[in-house]
N, C-alpha and C positions, 0 to 999 in steps of 0.2 A: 515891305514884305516881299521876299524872294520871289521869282517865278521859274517854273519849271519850262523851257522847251522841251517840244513835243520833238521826240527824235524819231517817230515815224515818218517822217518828213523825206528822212536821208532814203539816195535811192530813188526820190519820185522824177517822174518825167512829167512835162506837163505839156499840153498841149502844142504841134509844132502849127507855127505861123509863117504865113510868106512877107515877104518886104520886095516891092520894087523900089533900087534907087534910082533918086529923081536926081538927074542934073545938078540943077539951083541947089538940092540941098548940099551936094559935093562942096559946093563951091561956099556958100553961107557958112558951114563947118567950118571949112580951111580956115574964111576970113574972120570967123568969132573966134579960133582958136591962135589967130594971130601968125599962122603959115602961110607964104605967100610962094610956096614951091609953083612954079606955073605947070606941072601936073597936075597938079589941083586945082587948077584957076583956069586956063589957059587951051580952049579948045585946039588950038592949031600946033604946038605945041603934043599936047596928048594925043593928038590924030597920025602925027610924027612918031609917038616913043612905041614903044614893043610891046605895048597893049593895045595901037589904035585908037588910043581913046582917051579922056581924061581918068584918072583914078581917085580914088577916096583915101583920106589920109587913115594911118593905120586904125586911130584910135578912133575914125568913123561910125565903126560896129556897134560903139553904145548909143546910138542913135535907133539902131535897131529894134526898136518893141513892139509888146504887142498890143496895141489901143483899146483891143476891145476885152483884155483881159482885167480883171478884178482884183486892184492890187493890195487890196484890206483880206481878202481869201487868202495869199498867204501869209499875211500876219494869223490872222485866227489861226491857219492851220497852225502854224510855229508855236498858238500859245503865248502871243505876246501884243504890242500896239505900237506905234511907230514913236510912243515917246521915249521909248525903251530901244530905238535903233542910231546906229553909229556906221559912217560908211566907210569899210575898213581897209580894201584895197581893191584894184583893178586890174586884170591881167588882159595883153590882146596876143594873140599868137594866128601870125598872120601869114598862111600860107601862097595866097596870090592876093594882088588886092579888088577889093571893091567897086565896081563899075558901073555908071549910070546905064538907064533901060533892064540891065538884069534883073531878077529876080529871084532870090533864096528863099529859101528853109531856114527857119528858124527853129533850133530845138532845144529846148533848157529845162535843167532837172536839175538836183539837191546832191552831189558829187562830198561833199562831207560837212561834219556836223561835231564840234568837238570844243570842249570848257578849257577856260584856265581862270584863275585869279590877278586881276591886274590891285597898281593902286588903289582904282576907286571901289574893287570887290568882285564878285564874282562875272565872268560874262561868259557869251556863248556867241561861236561863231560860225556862221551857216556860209556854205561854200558852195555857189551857186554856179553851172558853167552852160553855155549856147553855143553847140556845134552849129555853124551857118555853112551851107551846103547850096550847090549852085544847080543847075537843071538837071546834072548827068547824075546830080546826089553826090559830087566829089569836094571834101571837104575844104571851103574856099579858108573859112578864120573859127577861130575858137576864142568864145570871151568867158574867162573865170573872173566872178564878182564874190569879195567876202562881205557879209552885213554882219554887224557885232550888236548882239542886243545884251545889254545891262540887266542882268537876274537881279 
């Protein structure tokens, strides 16, 4: 039986959260993602380049959430359950990068909401994006994530 998304959705902003990144985790990323840039890795090295510092690799940011947020609330809101979800792409738009001890803002809302019919029949595709923002509030990266739920 079809389901309807709830397109009051589009538009919401949801609560903004801080992230400090932690060193290790920089480094744990790079190494599960099979990058061995010694920016990434390489304290003496990053203490050397024109950040001072080690950096996070770009696609770091999806690392960034929010733990204590309820991630079955937005399914209900959407109107739908997670067996009805597909994970449909990932965007990182990286304007400086990510740096151990800082600490961002995290801000994520519903940026668009819109059907088409594939092979297996109708779906709906929610486009999720998180301006991350650094202490001065100047915008460090932007991640758009699309989730495809199966009507």
């Amino acid at each position: 039986m079809p389901i309807q998304i709830n397109k009051g959705v589009l538009g919401k902003e949801y609560p903004p959260y801080a992230i400090t990144v932690e060193r290790g985790k920089i480094k744990e990323f790079a190494k599960a993602i099979g990058d061995d840039n010694p920016l990434f890795l390489d304290d003496r090295i990053g203490a050397a380049s024109e950040w001072g510092d080690v950096i996070a690799p770009p696609t770091f940011a999806i690392t960034l959430r929010d733990e204590t947020a309820d991630t079955t609330a937005f399914l209900k809101e959407l109107g739908t359950d997670i067996s009805r979800l597909l994970h449909g792409e990932q965007e990182f738009e990286i304007f400086r990068p990510l740096q151990p001890g800082q600490t961002y803002l995290c801000r994520p809302r519903v940026v668009d909401i819109y059907e088409k019919t594939g092979r297996s029949g109708p779906m709906a595709f929610v486009v999720r994006e998180t301006t991350i923002t650094d202490s001065t509030n100047e915008i460090v990266a932007t991640m758009r994530g699309v989730t495809i739920v199966r009507l």
